[in-house]
C-alpha positions as a Markdown table, in Angstrom:
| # | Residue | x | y | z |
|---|---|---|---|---|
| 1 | Unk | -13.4 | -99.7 | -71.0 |
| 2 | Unk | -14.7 | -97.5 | -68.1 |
| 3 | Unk | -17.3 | -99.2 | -66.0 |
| 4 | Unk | -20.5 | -97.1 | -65.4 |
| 5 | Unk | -19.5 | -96.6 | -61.9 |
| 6 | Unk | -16.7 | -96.6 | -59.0 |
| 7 | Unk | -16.6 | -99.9 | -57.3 |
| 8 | Unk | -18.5 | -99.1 | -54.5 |
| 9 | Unk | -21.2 | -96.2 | -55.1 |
| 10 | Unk | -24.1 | -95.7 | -52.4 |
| 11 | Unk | -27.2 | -93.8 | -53.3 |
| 12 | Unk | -29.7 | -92.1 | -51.0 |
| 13 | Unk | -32.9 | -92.0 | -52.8 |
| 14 | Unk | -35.4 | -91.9 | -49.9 |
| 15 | Unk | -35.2 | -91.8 | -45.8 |
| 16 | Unk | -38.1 | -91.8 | -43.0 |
| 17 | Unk | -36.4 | -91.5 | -39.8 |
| 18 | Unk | -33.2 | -93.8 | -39.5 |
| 19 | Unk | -34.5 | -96.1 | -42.5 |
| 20 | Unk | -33.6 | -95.8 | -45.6 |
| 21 | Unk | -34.4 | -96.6 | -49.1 |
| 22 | Unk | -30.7 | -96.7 | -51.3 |
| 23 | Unk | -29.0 | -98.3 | -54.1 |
| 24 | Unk | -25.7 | -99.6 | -53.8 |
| 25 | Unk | -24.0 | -99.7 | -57.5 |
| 26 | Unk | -21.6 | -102.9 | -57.1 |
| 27 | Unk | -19.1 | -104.4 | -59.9 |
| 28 | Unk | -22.2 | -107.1 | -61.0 |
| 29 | Unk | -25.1 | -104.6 | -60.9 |
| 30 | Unk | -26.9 | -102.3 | -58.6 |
| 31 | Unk | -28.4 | -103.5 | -55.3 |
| 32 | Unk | -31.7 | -101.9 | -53.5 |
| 33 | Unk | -31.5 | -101.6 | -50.4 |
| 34 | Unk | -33.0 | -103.1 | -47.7 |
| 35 | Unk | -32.7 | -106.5 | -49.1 |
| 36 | Unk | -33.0 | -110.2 | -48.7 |
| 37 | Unk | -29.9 | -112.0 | -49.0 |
| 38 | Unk | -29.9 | -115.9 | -49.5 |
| 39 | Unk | -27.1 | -117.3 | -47.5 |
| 40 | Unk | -24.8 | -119.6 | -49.9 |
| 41 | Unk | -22.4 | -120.7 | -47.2 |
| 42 | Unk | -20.3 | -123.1 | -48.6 |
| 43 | Unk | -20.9 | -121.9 | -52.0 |
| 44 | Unk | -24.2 | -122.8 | -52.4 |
| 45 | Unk | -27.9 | -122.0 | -52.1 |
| 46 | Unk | -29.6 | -125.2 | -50.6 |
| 47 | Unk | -32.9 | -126.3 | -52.7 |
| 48 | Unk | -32.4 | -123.7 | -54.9 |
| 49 | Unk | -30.2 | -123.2 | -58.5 |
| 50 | Unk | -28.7 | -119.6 | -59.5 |
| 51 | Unk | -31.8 | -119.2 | -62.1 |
| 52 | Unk | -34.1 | -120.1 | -59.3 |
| 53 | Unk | -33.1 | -117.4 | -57.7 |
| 54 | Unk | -32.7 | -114.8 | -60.5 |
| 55 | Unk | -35.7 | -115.6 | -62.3 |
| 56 | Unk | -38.4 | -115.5 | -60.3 |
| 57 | Unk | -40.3 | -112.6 | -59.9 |
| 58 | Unk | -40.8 | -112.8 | -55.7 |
| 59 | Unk | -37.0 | -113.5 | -55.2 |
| 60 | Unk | -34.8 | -111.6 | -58.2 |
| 61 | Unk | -31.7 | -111.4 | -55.9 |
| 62 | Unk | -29.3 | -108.9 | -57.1 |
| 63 | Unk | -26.7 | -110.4 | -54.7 |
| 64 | Unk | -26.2 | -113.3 | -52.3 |
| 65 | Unk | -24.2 | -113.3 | -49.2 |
| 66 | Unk | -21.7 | -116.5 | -48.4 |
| 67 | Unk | -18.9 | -117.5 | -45.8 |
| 68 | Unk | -15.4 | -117.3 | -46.1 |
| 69 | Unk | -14.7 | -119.2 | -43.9 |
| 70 | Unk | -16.9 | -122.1 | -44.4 |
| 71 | Unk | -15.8 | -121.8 | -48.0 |
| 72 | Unk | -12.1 | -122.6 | -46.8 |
| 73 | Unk | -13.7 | -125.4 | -44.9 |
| 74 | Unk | -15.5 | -127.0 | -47.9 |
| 75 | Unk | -15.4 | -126.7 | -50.6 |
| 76 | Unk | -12.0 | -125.8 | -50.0 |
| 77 | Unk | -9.7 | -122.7 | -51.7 |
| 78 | Unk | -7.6 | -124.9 | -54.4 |
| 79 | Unk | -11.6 | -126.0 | -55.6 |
| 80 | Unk | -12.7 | -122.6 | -56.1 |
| 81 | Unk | -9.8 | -121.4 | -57.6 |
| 82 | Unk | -9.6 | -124.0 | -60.0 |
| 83 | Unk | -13.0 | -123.4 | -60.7 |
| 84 | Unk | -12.0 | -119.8 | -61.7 |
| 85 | Unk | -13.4 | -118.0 | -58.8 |
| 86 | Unk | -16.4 | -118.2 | -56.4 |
| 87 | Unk | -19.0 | -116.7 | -59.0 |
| 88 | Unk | -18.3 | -119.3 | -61.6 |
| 89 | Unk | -18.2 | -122.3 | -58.7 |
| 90 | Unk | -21.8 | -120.9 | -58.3 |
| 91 | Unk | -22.7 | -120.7 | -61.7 |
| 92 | Unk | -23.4 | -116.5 | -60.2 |
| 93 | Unk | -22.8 | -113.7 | -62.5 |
| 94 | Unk | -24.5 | -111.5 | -59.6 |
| 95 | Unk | -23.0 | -109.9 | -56.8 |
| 96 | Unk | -21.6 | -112.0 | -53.4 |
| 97 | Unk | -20.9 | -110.9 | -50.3 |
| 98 | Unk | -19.0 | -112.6 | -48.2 |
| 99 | Unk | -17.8 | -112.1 | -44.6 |
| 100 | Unk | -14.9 | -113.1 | -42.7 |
| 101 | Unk | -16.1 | -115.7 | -40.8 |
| 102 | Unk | -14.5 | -114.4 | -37.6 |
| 103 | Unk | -17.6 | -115.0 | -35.3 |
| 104 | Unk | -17.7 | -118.7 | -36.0 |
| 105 | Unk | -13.7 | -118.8 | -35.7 |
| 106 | Unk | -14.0 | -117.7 | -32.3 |
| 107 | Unk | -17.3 | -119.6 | -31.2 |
| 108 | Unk | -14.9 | -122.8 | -32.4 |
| 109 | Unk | -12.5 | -121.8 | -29.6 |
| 110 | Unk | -14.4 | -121.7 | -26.3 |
């Protein structure tokens, strides 16, 4: 098996000053960049199911973006890893990003 590309691959097709118009070849599929991201915090998208998003013509997200450390929070690690992962908690076979959650860790403390 040899995937059709690296992990991470980053392509430049098109650039009008400091914009620009790429496509970022992730392990579920090829992003376009810029894009829309729906937020799935704790693992979720609020009103909306997986096929909502990925079958509709308007919205067609090639990737959603969620918090790690919300996730921790609720629905809670042992969950999702009993679930086999955060893309099958979420029913996603797309790409996630998550981030660290660092900036609400910190806003927590003050």
């Amino acid at each position: 098996f040899k995937p059709p590309h690296q992990a991470l691959e980053f392509h430049v097709h098109a650039t009008s000053g400091r914009a620009r118009y790429t496509t970022v070849h992730l392990p579920h599929g090829p992003v376009a960049t810029p894009v829309f991201m729906p937020v799935g915090t704790k693992g979720t998208l609020k009103g909306l199911s997986p096929m909502d998003v990925t079958n509709s013509d308007a919205l067609n997200n090639q990737i959603i973006l969620a918090n790690t450390y919300h996730l921790a929070l609720q629905p809670g690690t042992e969950l999702i890893r009993d679930a086999g992962g955060l893309h099958n908690f979420m029913n996603w076979d797309r790409n996630i990003l998550t981030d660290s959650g660092g900036f609400q860790m910190v806003s927590l403390l003050k």
